[in-house]
C-alpha positions in Angstrom: 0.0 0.0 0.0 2.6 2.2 0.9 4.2 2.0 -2.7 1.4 2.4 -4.3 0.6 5.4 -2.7 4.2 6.6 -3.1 4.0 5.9 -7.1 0.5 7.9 -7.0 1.9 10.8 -5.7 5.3 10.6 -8.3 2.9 10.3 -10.5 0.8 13.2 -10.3 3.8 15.3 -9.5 4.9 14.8 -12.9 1.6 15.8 -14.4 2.1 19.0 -12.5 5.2 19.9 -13.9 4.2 18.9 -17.6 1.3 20.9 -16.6 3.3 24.0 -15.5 5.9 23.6 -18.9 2.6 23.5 -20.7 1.4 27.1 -19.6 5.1 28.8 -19.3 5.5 28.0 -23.2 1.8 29.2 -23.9 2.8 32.7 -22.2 5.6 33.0 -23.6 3.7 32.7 -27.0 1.2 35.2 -26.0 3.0 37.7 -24.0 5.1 40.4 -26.4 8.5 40.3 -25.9 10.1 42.9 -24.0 13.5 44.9 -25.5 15.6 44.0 -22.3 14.6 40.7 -22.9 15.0 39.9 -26.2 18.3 38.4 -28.0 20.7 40.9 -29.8 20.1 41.0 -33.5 22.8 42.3 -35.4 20.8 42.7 -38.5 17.5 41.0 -39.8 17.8 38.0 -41.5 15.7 35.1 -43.5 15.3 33.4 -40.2 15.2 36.5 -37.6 13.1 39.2 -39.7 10.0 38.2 -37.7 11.3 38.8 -34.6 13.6 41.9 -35.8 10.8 43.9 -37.0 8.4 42.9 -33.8 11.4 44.2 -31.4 11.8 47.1 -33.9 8.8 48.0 -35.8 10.8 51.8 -37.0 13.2 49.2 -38.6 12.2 47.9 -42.2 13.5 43.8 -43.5 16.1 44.7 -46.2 15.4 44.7 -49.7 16.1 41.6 -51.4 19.5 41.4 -52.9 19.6 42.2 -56.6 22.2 41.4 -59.1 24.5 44.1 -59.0 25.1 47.4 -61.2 28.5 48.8 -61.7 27.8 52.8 -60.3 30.1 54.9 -59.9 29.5 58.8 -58.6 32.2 61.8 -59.7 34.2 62.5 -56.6 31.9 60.9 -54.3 33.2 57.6 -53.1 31.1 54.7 -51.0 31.1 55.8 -47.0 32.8 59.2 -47.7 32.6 62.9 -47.6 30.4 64.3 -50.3 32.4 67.0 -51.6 30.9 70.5 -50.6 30.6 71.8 -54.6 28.0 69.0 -54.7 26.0 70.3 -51.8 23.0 72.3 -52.0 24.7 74.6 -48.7 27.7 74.2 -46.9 29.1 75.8 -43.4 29.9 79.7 -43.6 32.3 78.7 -40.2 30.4 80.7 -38.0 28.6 77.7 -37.2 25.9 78.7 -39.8 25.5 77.9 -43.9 25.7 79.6 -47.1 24.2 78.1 -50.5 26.8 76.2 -52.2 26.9 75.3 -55.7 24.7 72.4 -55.9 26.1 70.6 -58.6 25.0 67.6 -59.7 27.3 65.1 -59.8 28.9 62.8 -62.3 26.8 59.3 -62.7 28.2 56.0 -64.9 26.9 52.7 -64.6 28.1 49.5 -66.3 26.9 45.8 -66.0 23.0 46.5 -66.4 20.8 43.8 -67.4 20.4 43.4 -71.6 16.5 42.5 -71.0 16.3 46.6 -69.1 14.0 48.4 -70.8 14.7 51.5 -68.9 16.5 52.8 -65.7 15.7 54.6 -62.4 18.2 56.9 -60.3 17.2 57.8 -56.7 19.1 60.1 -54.6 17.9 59.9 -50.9 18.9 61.0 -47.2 17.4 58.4 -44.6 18.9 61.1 -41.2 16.6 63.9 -42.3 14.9 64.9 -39.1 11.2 64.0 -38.2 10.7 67.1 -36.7 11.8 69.9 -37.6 10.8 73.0 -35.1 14.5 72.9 -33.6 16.4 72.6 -37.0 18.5 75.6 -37.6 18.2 77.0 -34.3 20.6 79.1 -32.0 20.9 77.6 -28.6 19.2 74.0 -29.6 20.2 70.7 -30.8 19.1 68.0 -32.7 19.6 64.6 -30.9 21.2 62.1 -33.1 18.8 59.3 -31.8 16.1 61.6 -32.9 13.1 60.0 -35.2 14.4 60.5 -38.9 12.4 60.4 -42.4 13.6 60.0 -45.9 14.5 62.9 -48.2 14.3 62.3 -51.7 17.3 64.7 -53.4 17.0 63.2 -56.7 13.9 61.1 -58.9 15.0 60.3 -62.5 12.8 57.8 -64.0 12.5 56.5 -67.9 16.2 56.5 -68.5 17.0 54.9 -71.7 18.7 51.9 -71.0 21.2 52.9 -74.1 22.3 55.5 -72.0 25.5 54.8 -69.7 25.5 58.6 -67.6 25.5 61.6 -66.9 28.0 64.0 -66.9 28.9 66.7 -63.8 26.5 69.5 -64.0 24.4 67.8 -66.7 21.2 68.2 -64.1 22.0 71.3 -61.7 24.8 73.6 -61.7 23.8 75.8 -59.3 20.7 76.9 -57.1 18.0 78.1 -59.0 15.1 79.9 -57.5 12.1 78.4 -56.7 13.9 74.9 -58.0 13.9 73.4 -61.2 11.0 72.4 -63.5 9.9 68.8 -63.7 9.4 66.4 -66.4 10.9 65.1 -69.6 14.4 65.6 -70.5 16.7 64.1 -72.8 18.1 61.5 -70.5 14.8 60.9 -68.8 11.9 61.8 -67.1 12.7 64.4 -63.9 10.3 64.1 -60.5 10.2 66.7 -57.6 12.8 66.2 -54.7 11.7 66.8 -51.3 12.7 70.7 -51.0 9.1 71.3 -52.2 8.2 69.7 -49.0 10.7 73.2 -47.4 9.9 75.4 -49.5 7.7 77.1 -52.3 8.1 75.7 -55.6 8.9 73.3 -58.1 12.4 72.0 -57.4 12.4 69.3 -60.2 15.8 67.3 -60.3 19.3 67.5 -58.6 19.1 69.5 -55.4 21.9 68.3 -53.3 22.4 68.2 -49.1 22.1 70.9 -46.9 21.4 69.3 -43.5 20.7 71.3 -40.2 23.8 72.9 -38.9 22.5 71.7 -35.6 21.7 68.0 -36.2 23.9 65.7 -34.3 23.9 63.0 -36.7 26.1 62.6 -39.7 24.1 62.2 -42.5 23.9 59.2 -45.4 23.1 60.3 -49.4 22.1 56.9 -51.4 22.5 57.5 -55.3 20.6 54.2 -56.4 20.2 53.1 -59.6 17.4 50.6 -60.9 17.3 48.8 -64.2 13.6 47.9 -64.5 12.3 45.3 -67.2 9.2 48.6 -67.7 10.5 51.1 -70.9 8.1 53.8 -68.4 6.6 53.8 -64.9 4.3 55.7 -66.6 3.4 58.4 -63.4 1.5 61.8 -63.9 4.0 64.9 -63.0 5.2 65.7 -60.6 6.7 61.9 -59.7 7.9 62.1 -55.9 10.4 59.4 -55.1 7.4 57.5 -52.7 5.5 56.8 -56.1 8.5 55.7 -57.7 9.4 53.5 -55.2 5.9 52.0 -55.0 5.6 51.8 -58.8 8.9 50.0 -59.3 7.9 47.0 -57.2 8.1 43.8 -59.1 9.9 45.3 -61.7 13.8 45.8 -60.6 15.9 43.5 -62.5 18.9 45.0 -61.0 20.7 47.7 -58.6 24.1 50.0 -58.3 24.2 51.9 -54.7 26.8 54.3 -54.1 26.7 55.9 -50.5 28.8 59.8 -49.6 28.4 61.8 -46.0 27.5 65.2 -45.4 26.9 67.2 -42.3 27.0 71.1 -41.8 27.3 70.5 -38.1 30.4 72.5 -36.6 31.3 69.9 -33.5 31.0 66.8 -36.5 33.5 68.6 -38.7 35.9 69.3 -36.1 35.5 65.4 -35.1 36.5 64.5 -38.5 39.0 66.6 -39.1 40.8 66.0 -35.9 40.6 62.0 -36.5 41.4 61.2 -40.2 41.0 57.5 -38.9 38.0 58.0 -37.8 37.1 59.5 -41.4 38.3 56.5 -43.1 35.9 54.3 -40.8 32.3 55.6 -41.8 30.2 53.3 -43.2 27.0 54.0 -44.1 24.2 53.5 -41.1 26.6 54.6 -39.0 25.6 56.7 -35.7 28.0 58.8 -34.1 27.5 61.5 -32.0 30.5 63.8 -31.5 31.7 64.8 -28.1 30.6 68.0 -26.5 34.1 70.3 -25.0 
């Protein structure tokens, strides 16, 4: 008798714990995952992109990888300084800025697919601030951790895909007014950049970066090339580079990135010019916030 009543209670002991596994697994299904308790991720992946984007929802699953186009930018090259003739304003090194010339850079592309039937070149900033009612301002800065949007500098769609660049100044060669017009040109079809968003006008084409003298972050300027298996996206003017972007997916046959720095920000540039090293080290997606004195 007494086993048996010993074997009873081992016996229902054990249910009790299979029991108790049971539920901890079911709450840990239902319950969201906390930050401080979820595992690094260095970067999404095929088998984390689930759980990357739950833990960070402002954080969109790469594109998937294309075969690659040969791009290469004028005097910009991948994870460096932009140079400042390229820039849309520059510092005045009073801890201001003063237009520069806004030149559009050099563009050549080999390798793109035979089958394209036309090409697309984006130029966009990921860092542009959110929020901008401290940009600019004395006394105030922007945090580098601050919430960022893109800023489309460039949408040229319906390039021929006989054509193999542009030449420097071919789009801008200075600041004009009220910005550029948009629509067809000989080497394709011109949208409107986000400075319409700023201020009042067209600004079709090449505008290049002018970021807040005040913003903490170094900012990123993607020139992308698409070959697309489309001759025309076909869009109503003025195309903005969200339309574009919609309009290409399903299409892309193939991609060229090339990636150059800017900042107008008087603490960054001292950073950088006091650590050359630290100049050759910037990658793009990088986040560095200099040291105050």
């Amino acid at each position: 008798m007494t086993m048996l009543v010993g074997c009873n209670l081992k016996e229902n002991l054990m249910k009790k714990i299979a029991l108790s596994t049971l539920l901890a697994s079911c709450l840990c299904v239902a319950m969201p995952l906390r930050a401080e308790e979820a595992p690094v991720l260095s970067q999404p992946g095929p088998a984390n992109d689930m759980l990357f984007n739950r833990l960070h929802p402002e954080t969109k699953t790469p594109e998937k990888p294309y075969p690659l186009i040969d791009l290469k930018v004028g005097g910009i090259d991948d994870g460096k300084i932009i140079p400042e003739k390229f820039a849309y304003c520059k510092p005045d090194g009073k801890g201001s800025t003063i237009n520069a010339d806004n030149i559009s850079p050099a563009i050549h592309w080999l390798n793109a697919p035979e089958e394209a039937k036309s090409l697309v070149l984006l130029v966009v900033d990921p860092d542009v601030p959110a929020d901008f009612t401290d940009a600019n301002k004395q006394g105030k800065e922007i945090p580098a951790q601050s919430p960022r949007q893109d800023f489309y500098h460039w949408i040229l769609t319906d390039i021929p895909p006989s054509l193999l660049g542009l030449y420097e100044g071919a789009d801008s060669h200075d600041i004009t007014p009220g910005g550029k017009q948009v629509g067809k040109r000989s080497y394709g079809v011109n949208g409107k950049n986000d400075y319409a968003k700023v201020f009042t006008g067209t600004y079709g084409g090449y505008d290049g970066p002018c970021p807040p003298w005040n913003d903490l972050r170094l900012h990123h300027y993607h020139f992308i090339l698409y070959a697309l298996d489309v001759p025309s996206l076909n869009l109503p003017n003025p195309i903005t580079g969200l339309q574009v972007k919609s309009s290409m997916e399903g299409h892309i046959l193939a991609k060229g990135e090339v990636t150059g720095t800017y900042t107008n920000n008087t603490r960054w540039l001292n950073q950088l010019r006091n650590d050359a090293n630290k100049v050759q080290e910037l990658v793009p997606g990088e986040r560095f916030e200099p040291e105050k004195k």
